[in-house]
C-alpha positions as CSV (number, residue, x, y, z in Angstrom):
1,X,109.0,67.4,71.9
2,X,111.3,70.7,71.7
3,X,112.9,69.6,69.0
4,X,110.4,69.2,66.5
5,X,108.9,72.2,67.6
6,X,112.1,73.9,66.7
7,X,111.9,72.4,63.2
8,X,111.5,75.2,60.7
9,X,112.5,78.1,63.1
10,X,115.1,80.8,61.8
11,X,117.2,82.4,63.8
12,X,115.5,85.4,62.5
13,X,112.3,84.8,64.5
14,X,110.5,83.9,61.1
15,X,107.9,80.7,61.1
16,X,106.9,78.5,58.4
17,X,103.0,78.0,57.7
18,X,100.7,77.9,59.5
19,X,101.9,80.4,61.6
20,X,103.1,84.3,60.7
21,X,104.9,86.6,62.0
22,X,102.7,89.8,62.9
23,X,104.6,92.8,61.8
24,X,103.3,96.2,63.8
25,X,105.2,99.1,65.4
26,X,103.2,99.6,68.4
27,X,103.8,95.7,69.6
28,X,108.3,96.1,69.2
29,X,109.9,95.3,72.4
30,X,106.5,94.2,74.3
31,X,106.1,91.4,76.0
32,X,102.3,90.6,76.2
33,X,101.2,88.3,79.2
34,X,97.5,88.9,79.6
35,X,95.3,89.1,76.9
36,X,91.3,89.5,76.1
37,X,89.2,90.2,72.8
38,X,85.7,90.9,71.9
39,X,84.8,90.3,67.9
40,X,88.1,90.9,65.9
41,X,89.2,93.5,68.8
42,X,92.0,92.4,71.1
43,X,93.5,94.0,73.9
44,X,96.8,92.9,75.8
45,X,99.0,93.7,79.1
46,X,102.3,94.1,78.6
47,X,105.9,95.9,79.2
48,X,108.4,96.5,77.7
49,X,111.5,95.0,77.4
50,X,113.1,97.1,79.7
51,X,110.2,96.9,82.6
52,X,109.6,100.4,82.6
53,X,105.6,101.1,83.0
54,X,103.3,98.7,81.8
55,X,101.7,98.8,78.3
56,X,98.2,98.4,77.1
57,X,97.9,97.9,73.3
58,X,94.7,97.1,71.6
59,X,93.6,95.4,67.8
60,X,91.1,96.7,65.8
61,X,91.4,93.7,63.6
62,X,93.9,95.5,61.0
63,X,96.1,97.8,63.5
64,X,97.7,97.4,66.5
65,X,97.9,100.6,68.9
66,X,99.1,102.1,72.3
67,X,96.4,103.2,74.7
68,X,97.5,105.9,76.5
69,X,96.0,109.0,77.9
70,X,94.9,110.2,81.8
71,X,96.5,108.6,84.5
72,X,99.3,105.6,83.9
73,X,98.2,102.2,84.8
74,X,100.2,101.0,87.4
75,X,103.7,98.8,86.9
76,X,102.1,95.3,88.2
77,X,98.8,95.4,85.8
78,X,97.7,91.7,85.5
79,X,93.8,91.3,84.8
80,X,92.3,92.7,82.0
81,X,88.6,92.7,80.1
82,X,86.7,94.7,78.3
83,X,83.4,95.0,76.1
84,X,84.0,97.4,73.4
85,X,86.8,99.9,72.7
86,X,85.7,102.5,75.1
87,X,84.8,99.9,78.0
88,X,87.7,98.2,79.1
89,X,88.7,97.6,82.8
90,X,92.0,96.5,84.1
91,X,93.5,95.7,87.1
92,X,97.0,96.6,89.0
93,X,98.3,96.7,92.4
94,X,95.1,96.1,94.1
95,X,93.2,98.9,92.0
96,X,90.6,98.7,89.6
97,X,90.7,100.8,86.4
98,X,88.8,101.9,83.1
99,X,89.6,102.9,79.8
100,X,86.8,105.1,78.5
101,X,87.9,105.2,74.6
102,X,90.2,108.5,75.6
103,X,92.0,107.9,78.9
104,X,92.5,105.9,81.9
105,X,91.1,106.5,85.5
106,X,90.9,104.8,88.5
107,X,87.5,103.0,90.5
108,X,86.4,104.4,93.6
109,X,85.7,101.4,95.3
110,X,84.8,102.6,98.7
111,X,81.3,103.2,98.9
112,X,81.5,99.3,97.2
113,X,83.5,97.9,100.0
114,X,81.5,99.9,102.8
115,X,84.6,101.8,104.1
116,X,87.2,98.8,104.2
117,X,90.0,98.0,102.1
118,X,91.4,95.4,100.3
119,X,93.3,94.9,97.0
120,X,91.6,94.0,93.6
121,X,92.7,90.6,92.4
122,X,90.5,90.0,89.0
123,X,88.1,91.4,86.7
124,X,85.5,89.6,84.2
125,X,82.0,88.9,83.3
126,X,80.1,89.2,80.2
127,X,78.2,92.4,79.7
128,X,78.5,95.9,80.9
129,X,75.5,95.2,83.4
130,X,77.1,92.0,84.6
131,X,80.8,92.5,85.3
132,X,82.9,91.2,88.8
133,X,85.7,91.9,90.5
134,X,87.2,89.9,93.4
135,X,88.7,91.3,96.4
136,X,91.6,90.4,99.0
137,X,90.2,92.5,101.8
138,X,92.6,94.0,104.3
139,X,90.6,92.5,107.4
140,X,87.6,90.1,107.1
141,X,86.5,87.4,104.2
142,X,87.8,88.2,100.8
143,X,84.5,88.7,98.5
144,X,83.5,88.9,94.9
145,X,81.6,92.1,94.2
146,X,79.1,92.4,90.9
147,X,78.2,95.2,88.7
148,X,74.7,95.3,87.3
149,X,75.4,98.5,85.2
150,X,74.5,101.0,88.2
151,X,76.0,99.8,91.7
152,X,78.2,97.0,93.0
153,X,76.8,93.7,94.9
154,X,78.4,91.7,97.2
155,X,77.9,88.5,95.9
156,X,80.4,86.2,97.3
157,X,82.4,85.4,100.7
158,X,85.0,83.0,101.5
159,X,84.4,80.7,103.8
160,X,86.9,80.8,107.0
161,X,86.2,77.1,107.9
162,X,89.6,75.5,105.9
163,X,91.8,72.6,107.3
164,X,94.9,74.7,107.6
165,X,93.7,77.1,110.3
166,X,97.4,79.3,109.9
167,X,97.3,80.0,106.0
168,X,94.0,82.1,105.7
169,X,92.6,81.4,102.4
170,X,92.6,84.1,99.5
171,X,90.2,85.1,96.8
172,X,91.7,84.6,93.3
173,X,90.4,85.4,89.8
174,X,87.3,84.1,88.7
175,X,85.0,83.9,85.0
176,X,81.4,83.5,83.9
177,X,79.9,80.8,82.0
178,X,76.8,83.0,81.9
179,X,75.1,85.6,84.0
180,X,74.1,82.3,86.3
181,X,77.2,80.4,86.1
182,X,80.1,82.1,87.7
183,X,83.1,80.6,89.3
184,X,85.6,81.6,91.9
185,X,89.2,80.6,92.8
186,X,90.2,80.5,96.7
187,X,93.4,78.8,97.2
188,X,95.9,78.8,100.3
189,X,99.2,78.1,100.6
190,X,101.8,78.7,97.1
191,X,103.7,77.1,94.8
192,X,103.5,73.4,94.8
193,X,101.7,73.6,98.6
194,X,99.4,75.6,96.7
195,X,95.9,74.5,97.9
196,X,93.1,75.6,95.0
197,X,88.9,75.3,95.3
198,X,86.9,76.6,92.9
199,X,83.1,78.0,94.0
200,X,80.5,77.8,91.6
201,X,77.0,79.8,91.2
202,X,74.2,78.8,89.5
203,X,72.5,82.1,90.0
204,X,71.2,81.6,93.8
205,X,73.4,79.5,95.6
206,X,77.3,78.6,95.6
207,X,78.8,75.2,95.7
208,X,82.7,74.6,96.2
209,X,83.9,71.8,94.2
210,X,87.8,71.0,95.4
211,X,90.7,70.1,92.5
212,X,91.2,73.5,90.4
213,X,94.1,75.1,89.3
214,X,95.0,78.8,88.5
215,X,93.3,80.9,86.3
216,X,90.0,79.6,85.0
217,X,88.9,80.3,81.2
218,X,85.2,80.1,81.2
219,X,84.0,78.8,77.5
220,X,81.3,76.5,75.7
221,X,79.8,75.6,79.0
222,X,82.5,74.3,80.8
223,X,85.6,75.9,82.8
224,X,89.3,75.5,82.1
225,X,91.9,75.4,84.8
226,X,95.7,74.5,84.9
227,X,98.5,74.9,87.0
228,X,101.5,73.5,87.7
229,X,102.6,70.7,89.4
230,X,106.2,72.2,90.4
231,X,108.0,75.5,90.5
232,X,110.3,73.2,88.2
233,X,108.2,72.1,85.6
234,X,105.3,70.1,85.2
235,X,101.4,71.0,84.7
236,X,98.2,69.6,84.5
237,X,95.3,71.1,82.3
238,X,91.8,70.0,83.6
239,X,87.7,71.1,82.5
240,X,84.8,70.9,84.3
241,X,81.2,70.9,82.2
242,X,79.0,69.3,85.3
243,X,79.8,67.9,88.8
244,X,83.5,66.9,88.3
245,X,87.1,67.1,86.2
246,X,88.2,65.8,83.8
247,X,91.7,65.9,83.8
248,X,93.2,66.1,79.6
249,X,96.4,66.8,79.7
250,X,99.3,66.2,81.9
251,X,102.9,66.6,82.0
252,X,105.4,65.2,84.8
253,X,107.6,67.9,86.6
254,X,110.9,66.5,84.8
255,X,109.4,67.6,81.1
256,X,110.2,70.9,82.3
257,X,106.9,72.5,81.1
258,X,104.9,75.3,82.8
259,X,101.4,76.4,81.4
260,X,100.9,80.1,81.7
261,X,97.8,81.0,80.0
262,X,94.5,79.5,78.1
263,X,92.2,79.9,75.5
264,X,89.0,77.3,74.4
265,X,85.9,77.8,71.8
266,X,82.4,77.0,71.4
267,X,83.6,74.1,69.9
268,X,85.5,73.0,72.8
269,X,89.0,73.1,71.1
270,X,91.5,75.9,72.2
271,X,95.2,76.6,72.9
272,X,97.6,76.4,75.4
273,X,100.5,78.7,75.8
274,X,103.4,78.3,78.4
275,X,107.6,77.4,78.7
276,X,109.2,74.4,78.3
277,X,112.6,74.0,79.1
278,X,115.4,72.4,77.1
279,X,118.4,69.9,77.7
280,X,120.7,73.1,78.0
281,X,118.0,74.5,80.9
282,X,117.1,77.1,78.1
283,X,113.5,77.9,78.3
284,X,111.5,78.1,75.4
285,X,107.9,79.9,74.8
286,X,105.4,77.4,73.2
287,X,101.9,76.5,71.6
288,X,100.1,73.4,72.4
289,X,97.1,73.2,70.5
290,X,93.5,71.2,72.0
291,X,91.4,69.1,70.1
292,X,88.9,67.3,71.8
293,X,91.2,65.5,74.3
294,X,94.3,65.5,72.3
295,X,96.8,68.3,73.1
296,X,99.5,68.5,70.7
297,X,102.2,71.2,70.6
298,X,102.5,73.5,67.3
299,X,104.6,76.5,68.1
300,X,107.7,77.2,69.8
301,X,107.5,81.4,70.6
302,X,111.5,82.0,71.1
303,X,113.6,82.5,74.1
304,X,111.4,83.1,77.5
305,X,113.2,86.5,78.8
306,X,110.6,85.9,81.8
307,X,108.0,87.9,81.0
308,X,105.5,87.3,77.9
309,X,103.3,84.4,76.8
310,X,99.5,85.2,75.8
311,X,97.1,83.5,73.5
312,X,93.9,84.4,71.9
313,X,91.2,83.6,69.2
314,X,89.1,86.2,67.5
315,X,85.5,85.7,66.5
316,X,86.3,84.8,63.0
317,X,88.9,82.2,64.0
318,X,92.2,84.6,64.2
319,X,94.4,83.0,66.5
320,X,97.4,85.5,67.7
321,X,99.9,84.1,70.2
322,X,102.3,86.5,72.1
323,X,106.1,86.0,72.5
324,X,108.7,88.2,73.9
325,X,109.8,91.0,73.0
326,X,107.2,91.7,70.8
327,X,106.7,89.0,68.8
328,X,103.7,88.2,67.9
329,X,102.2,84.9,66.0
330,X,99.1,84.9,63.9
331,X,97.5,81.2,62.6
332,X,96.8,81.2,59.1
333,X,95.1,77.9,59.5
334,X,97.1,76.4,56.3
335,X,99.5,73.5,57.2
């Protein structure tokens, strides 16, 4: 499988078609590993190569640039969404942040939590009335919280009644189908004895439905997961678009491959990125591409310097996938 996706690749860091390389000052030396867009903007979470503070850059559709101004987003920044250019929210070491189109600041979450604590673990939704957050409180359940434009909501708790009484179960990140379709991850336990459940709303009531993954990608009615079957390799990409999963794509621990991020359309199709190593233990950055149920790979992103790997799909069809240091893919479409 490496090899052929190796066909074609300079040692330059030049592609052939379909793919280009995306020339822009503001991306050199970053290495992009979380990534969200809204019409032909994009926005990403990086560092640099030499893991000083992290890096927020943003796409206007012709221009990439640096967002910077107030307060520094801290070093472990690793959830990111937004809804127009001066409405973005992140999230690092346990804090919740927002970019208002000049500078950053950080969320007073206090009067939110009711005078706990805890550590922000995710941010997404779909409107600027209808955002969430999830939580890892300090003591009691770990919650989801929901913005309706004006104040927070607690909306979610996680349950306390799990089969491994001494590995307390965490909140993870979550997505939104729609305003009345939003899932949760809770998960005990990590790496391979990683235990994952996702919790799904419907707009009044949850319902936990076991056999998830990590991240979920919620698009075209359904939710994504993946994870990995090993800390050595292996993964397994699954979708749910009812009452169960439907497992599409697998790949045993010895392939060496390790999803690390997920994008899917209206249309159901979408794109994988991860690592795959090679016979020499090298590992590689690389593109597998879905259609329907096949999953085929398409782009091998260089060297993984073990940070990087992002994918996403603009309105009109752009596909940009993120390498490391800095480079940066774009899909022309044309094979």
């Amino acid at each position: 499988m490496l090899a052929g996706l190796l066909a074609g690749c300079g040692d330059d860091g030049e592609r052939d078609a379909p793919w280009v390389r995306v020339e822009d000052d503001a991306l050199d030396g970053i290495n992009i590993r979380s990534t969200w867009g809204v019409g032909e903007e994009v926005w990403g979470i990086g560092r640099r190569f030499d893991f000083t503070i992290p890096v927020v850059v943003h796409s206007d559709g012709t221009r990439w640039e640096v967002l910077s101004g107030g307060e520094d987003p801290p070093e472990s920044s690793y959830s990111l969404w937004a809804t127009a250019s001066e409405d973005v929210w992140l999230v690092g070491e346990g804090l919740l942040w927002h970019w208002n189109g000049a500078a950053w600041s950080p969320v007073d979450l206090s009067s939110a939590l009711g005078g706990t604590t805890g550590q922000v673990r995710s941010v997404w939704g779909t409107a600027p009335d209808d955002m969430w957050i999830s939580v890892d409180l300090d003591e009691g359940d770990d919650i989801a919280l929901r913005y309706d434009g004006a104040s927070w909501q607690m909306m979610f708790a996680v349950p306390i009644e799990w089969e491994y009484e001494d590995d307390e179960p965490h909140i993870g990140p979550g997505c939104s189908v729609s305003r009345n379709e939003v899932w949760v991850l809770v998960s005990q336990g990590g790496g391979s004895e990683r235990t994952p459940t996702m919790f799904r709303w419907d707009g009044v009531d949850w319902e936990m439905l076991a056999g998830a993954g990590y991240e979920p990608f919620c698009a075209a009615g359904q939710v994504w997961v993946f994870w990995r079957v090993s800390d050595l390799g292996g993964a397994v990409a699954s979708r749910n678009g009812g009452d169960s999963w439907n497992r599409f794509v697998r790949f045993d621990e010895d392939s060496g491959v390790k999803f690390a991020g997920l994008w899917a359309g209206n249309d159901g199709d979408g794109w994988i990125v991860g690592s795959q190593y090679d016979d020499e233990f090298d590992e590689w950055l690389q593109i597998w591409r879905i259609s329907g149920d096949e999953v085929s790979p398409t782009l091998d992103l260089g060297w993984f310097r073990g940070a990087g790997g992002a994918i996403w799909q603009t309105e009109s069809g752009h596909v940009l996938a993120f390498g490391s240091d800095g480079l940066v893919f774009q899909y022309t479409g044309a094979e």
